[in-house]
C-alpha positions as CSV (number, residue, x, y, z in Angstrom):
1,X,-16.8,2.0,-25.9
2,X,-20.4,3.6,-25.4
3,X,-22.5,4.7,-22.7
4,X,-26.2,5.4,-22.3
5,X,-27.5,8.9,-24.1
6,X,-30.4,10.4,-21.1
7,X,-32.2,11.8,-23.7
8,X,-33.9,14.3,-21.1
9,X,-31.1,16.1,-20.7
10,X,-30.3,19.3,-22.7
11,X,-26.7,18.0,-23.5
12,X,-28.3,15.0,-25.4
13,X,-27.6,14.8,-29.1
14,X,-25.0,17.9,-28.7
15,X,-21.3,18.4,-28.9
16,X,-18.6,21.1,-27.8
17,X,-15.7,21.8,-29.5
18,X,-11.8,22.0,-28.6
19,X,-8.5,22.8,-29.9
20,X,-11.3,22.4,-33.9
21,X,-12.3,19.4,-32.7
22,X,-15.8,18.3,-32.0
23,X,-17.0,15.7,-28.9
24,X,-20.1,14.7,-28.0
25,X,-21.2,15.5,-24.1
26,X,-20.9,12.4,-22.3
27,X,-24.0,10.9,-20.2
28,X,-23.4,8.5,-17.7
29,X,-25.7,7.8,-13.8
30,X,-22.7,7.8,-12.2
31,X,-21.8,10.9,-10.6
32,X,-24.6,12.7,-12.9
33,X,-22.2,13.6,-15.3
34,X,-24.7,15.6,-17.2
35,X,-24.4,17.8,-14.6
36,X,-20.0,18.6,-14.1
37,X,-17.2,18.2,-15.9
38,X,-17.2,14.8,-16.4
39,X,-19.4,15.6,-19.3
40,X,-16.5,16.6,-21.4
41,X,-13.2,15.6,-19.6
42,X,-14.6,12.0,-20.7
43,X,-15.0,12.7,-24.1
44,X,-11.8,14.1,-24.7
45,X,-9.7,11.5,-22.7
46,X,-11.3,8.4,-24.5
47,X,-10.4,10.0,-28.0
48,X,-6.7,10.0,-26.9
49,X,-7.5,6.3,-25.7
50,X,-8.4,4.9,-28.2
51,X,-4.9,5.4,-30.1
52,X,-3.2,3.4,-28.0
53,X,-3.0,-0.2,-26.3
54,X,-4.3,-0.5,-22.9
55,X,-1.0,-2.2,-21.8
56,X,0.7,1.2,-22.2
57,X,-1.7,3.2,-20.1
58,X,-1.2,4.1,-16.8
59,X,-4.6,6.3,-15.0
60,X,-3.7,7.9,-11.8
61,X,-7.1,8.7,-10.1
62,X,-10.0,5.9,-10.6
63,X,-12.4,7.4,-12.4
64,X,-12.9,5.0,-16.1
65,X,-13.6,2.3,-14.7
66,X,-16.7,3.9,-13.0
67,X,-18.0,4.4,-16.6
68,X,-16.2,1.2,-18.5
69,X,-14.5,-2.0,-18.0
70,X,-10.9,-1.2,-17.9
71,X,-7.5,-3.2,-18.8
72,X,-5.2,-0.3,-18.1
73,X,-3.1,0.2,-15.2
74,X,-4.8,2.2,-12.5
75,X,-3.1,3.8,-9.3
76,X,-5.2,5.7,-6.7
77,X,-3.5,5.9,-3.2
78,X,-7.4,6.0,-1.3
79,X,-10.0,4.2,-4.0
80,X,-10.9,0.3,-4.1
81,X,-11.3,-0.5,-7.4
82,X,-15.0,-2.2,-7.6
83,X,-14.1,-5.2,-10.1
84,X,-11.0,-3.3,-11.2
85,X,-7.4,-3.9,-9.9
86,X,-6.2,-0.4,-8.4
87,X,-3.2,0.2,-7.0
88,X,-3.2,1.7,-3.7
89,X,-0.5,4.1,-3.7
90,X,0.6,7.8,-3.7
91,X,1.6,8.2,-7.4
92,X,4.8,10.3,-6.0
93,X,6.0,6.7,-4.4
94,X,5.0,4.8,-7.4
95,X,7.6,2.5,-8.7
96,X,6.5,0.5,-11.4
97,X,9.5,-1.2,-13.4
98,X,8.6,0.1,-16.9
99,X,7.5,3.1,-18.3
100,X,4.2,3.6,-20.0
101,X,2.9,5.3,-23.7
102,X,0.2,7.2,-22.3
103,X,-0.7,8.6,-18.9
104,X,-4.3,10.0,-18.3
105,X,-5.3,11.7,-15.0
106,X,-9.2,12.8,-14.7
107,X,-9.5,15.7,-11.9
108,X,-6.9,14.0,-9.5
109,X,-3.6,15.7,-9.5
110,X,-5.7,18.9,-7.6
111,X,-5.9,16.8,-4.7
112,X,-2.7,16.0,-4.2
113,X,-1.4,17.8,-1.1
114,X,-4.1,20.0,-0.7
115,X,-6.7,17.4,0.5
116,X,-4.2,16.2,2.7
117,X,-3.3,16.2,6.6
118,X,-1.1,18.1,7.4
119,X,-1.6,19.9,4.1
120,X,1.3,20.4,2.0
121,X,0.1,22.2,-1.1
122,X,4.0,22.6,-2.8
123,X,3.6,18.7,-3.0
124,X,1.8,19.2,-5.9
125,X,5.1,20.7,-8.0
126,X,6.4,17.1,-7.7
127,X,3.3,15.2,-9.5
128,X,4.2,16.9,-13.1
129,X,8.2,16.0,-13.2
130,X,6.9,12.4,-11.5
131,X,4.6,11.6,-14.2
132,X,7.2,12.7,-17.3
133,X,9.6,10.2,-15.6
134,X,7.0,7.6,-16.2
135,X,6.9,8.0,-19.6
136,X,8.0,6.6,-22.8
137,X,10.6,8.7,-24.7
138,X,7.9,9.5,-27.3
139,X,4.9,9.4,-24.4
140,X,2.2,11.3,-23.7
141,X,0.3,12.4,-20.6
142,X,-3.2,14.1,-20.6
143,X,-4.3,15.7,-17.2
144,X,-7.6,17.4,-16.6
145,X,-7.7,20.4,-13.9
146,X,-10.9,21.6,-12.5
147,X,-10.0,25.3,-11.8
148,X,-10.7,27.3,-8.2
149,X,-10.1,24.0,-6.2
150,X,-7.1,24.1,-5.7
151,X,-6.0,27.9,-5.6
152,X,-1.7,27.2,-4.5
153,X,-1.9,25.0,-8.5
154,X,-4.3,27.9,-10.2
155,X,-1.8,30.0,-8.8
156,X,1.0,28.3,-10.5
157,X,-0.4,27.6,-13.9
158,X,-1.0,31.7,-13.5
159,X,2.9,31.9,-12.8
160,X,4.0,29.1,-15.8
161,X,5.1,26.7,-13.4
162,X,3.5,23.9,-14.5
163,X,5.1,22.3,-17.3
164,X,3.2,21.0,-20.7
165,X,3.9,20.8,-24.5
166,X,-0.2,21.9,-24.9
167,X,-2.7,23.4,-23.0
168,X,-6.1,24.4,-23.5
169,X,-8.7,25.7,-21.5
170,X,-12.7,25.2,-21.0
171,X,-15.3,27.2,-18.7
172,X,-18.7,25.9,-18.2
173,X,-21.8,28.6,-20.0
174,X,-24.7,28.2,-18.3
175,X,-26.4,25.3,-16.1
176,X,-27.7,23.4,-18.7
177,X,-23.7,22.1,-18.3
178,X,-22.7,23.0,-22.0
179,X,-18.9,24.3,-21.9
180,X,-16.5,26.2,-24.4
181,X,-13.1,27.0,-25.0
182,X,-11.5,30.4,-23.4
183,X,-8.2,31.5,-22.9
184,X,-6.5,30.7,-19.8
185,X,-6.6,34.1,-17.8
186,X,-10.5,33.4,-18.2
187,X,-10.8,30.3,-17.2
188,X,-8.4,31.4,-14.0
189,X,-10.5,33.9,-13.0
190,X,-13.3,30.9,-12.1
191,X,-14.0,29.9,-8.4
192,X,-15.1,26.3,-8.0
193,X,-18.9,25.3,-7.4
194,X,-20.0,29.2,-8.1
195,X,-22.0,29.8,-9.9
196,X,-22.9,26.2,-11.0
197,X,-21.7,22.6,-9.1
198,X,-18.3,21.4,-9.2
199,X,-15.8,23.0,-11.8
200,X,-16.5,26.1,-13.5
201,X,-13.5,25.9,-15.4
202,X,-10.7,23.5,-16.6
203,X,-7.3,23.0,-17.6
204,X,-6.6,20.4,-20.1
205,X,-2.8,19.7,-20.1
206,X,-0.8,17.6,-22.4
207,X,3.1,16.7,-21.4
208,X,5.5,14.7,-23.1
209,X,8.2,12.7,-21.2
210,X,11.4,13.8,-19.9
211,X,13.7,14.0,-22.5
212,X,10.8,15.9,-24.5
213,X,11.0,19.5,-24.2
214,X,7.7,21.2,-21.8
215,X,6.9,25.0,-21.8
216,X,5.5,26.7,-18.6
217,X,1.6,26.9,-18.7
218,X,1.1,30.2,-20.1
């Protein structure tokens, strides 16, 4: 996998760290990710990728295959997929009939029931026990929250009723887009889109499956 390095940018050639581990900023036209989130939630996602098959994967939200030709298995209940087979379905109705080793969700779980009419923000409480039933035994899902957009799910990773086996958290430094690791009542405190676009802060979640004990978001 690569993708284009704009070397005009301040983020060329530089890297941020999480959880001791080191990822370059990622580049891409699309969307200007030199300029949100993307330029890290990518990074971290394809290094869990690339450890397993595409076969396995399940994305819900189309976002990858903006950036690279995917194989996976894509569900997104409003996006056409542009070359891409996408699945047009609310992931809560999602019945697929298998289970999948890893699950990957890019800035898409906010949305659910908040962005929706009438809204229905509790709805969103059913997308974590929904995706652990779509996993393996030994599977793993990786979901990336921007923080202050949807305030009913900051609110409940504030009250530990989100479940994940690890969490860490990321708040953007300045508006040359370079990010760092916090701790989560920091990164909680963010609004969205203030003082720089899109997410000021995220929430990087990792859940096992079911039968796979999950602590509350702490």
């Amino acid at each position: 996998m690569r993708h284009r390095q704009y070397r005009n940018s301040p983020l060329a050639n530089k890297s941020f760290s999480v959880s001791a581990a080191a990822y370059p900023y990622f580049l891409h036209p699309y969307n200007r990710t030199w300029n949100n989130e993307r330029a890290v939630e990518i990074p971290i996602v394809l290094e869990h990728l690339r450890k397993v098959e595409p076969q396995g994967v399940l994305e819900v939200g189309n976002v990858l295959s903006h950036y690279y030709d995917v194989q996976h298995t894509v569900v997104d209940k409003w996006e056409k997929g542009d070359g891409v087979r996408v699945i047009n379905e609310d992931i809560l109705d999602y019945k697929p009939n298998r289970t999948f080793d890893f699950i990957v969700s890019i800035s898409t779980v906010e949305h659910i029931g908040w962005d929706e009419k009438p809204q229905c923000p509790e709805r969103v409480l059913e997308a974590f026990p929904k995706l652990q039933s779509l996993l393996r035994p030994q599977g793993k899902a990786l979901l990336t929250i921007p923080i202050g957009y949807n305030r009913f799910l900051d609110k409940c990773l504030h009250e530990k009723q989100v479940p994940f086996s690890e969490a860490f958290f990321m708040i953007r430094k300045n508006a040359a887009n370079e990010w760092a690791e916090c701790d989560a009542a920091t990164a909680l405190e963010q609004e969205y889109a203030r003082p720089f676009p899109a997410a000021n802060a995220l929430a990087v979640l990792i859940m096992g499956g079911q039968d796979e004990r999950s602590k509350p978001s702490a």
